[in-house]
N, C-alpha and C positions, 0 to 999 in steps of 0.2 A: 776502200778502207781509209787511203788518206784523206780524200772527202769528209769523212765521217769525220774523225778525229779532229782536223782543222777548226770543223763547224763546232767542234766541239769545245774546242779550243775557246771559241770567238765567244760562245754564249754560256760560259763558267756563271757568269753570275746571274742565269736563269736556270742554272744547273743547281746553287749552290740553294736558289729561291726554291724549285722544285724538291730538292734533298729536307729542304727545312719545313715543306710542307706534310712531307711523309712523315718526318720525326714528330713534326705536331698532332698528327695523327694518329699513330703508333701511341705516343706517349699518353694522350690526355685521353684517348678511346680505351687502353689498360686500365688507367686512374679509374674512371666511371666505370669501369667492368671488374674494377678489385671490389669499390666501396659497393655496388650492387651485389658483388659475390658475396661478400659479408652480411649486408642487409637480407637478403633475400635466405642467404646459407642458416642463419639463427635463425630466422622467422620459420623456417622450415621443421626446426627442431625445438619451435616454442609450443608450451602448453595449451596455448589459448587454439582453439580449431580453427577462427577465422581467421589468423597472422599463416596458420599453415597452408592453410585452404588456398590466400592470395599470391602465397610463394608459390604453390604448386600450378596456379592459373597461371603465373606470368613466368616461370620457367619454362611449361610445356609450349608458351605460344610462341617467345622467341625462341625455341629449340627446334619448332617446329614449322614454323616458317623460313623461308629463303633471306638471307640477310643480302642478299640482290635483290627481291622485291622490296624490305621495309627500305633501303637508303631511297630505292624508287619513291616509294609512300611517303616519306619525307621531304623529299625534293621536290616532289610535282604535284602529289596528292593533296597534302597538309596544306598546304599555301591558300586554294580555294575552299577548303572547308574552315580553315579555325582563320583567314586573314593573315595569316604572319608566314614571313618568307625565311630561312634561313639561310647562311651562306654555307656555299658546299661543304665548307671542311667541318663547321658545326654537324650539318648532316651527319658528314663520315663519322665523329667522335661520338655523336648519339649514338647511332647505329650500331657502331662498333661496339660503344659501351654495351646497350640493350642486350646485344646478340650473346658477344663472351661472357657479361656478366651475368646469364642464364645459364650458359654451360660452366661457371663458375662459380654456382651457388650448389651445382652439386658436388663439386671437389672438396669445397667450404662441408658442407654437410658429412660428407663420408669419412674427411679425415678427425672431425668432431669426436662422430661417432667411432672411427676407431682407437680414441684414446683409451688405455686399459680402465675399466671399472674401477679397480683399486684407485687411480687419483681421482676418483668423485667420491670416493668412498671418503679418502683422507684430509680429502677439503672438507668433505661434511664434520668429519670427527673433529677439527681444529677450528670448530664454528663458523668458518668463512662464509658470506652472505653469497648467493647463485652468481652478481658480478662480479662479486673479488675472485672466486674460484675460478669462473670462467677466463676473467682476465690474466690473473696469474698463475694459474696451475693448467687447464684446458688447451686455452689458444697456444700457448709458449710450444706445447709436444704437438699439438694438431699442423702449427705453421711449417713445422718443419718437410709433416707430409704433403701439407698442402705446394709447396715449391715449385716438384718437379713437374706436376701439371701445369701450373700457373704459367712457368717457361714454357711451353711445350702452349698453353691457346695462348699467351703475348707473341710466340712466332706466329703462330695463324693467322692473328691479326696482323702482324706488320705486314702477312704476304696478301692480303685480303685490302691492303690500303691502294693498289693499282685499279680498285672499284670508281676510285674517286674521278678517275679520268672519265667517268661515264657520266658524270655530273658537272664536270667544265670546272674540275678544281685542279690548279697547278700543281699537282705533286710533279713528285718525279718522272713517274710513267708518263705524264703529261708532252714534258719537256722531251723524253729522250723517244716518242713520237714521233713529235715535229723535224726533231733533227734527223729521224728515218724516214719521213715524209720528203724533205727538201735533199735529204742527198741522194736517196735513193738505197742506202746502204742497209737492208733489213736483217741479212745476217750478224751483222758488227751491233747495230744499236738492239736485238735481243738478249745480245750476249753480255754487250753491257750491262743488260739491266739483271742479267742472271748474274754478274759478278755483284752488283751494287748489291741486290737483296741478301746475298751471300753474307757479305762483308756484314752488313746489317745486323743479321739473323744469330751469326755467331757471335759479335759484340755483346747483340742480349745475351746470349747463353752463356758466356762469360760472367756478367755482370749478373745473371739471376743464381750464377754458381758461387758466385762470393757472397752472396745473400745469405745462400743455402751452408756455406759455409760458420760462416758467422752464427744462424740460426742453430747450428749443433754445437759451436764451442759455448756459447749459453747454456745449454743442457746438458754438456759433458760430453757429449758424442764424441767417438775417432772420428778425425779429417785427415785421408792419409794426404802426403806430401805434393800430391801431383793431382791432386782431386777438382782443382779449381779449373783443368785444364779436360775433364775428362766430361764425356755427355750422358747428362741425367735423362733418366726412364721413371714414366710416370709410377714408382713405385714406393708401397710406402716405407719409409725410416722406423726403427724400432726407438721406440720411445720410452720415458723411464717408468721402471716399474713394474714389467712384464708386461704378459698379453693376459685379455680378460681371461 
């Protein structure tokens, strides 16, 4: 164990490279998998049959494929069919994106449609145009419910970012590898790495809880006093206005 640690010691600042790798990851893989959650979650519930039609084609396919085979297909496949090579952690952030942002176009949708009828009702009667309403009256009660999922697949994803080491990208898992390769120490650098995603995982959910917090003092919601500290279940928030 003090092997482990020493080496561990000596290569902090491939530690600190590998940590910044997963955080780039995590982070810009969310980003693409929020704005696709949204693009694809309205296209879902537009009028037009072909905007629905395409959401429902590219939800079921990354829902239904292995997001271990597409970062495959990306990395090894793409390259000899379309020419262009990508660097792994690009890979990771597409992938990531594609995959959550499928499973998060349906959160996007559901919590839509569980807005009560009476605020579509009330936007209509105050003549608001489909995106004023959407924008100000819709999304503001939908976001609220949409949260607790959101936190709940941004964790999957961050724990889904140790794929990257299967493509030669230095994240974390990369590093703390090597250093249980060369000392030998495989129970110590596992455990490690069950602390690090820890520490991680709860950071998010910290921070997607002050979102969530924030997101109800906007709509009057109670936040009781200890609530930023307490863990969200994907469930939904009562929103203003009753239920339909």
């Amino acid at each position: 164990m003090s092997d482990f640690f020493s080496a561990f010691a000596d290569d902090l600042p491939q530690l600190r490279s590998g940590l910044w790798v997963t955080l780039e990851a995590t982070v810009l893989g969310a980003l693409v998998a929020l704005l696709l959650s949204f693009v694809l979650g309205l296209m879902s519930i537009s009028r037009q049959l072909v905007a629905r039609g395409v959401s429902r084609v590219v939800v079921e396919f990354f829902r239904g494929t292995s997001l271990y085979v597409q970062l495959f297909w990306l990395y090894y496949a793409m390259p000899p069919l379309t020419g262009y090579e990508l660097t792994p952690l690009l890979c990771g952030v597409v992938a990531f994106g594609l995959n959550y942002g499928a499973y998060g176009a349906e959160v996007v949708r559901g919590a839509i449609n569980s807005v009560p009828r009476a605020q579509y009702e009330a936007a209509v009667a105050l003549n608001m145009t489909p995106l004023h309403r959407m924008r100000k009256v819709i999304l503001p009660q939908a976001w609220v419910q949409m949260i607790p999922s959101f936190t709940n697949l941004f964790i999957q994803l961050l724990k889904c970012t140790p794929l990257l080491w299967l493509i030669s990208a230095a994240d974390l898992m990369t590093v703390i590898e090597k250093l249980r390769s060369r000392t030998g120490e495989t129970l110590t650098a596992y455990v490690t790495l069950l602390v690090c995603y820890f520490v991680l995982a709860y950071a998010l959910t910290l921070l997607m809880n002050l979102l969530e917090r924030s997101a109800k003092r906007r709509l009057g919601l109670a936040t009781g006093g200890g609530s930023l500290l307490k863990s969200r279940s994907a469930v939904t928030a009562p929103a203003a206005g009753g239920t339909r």
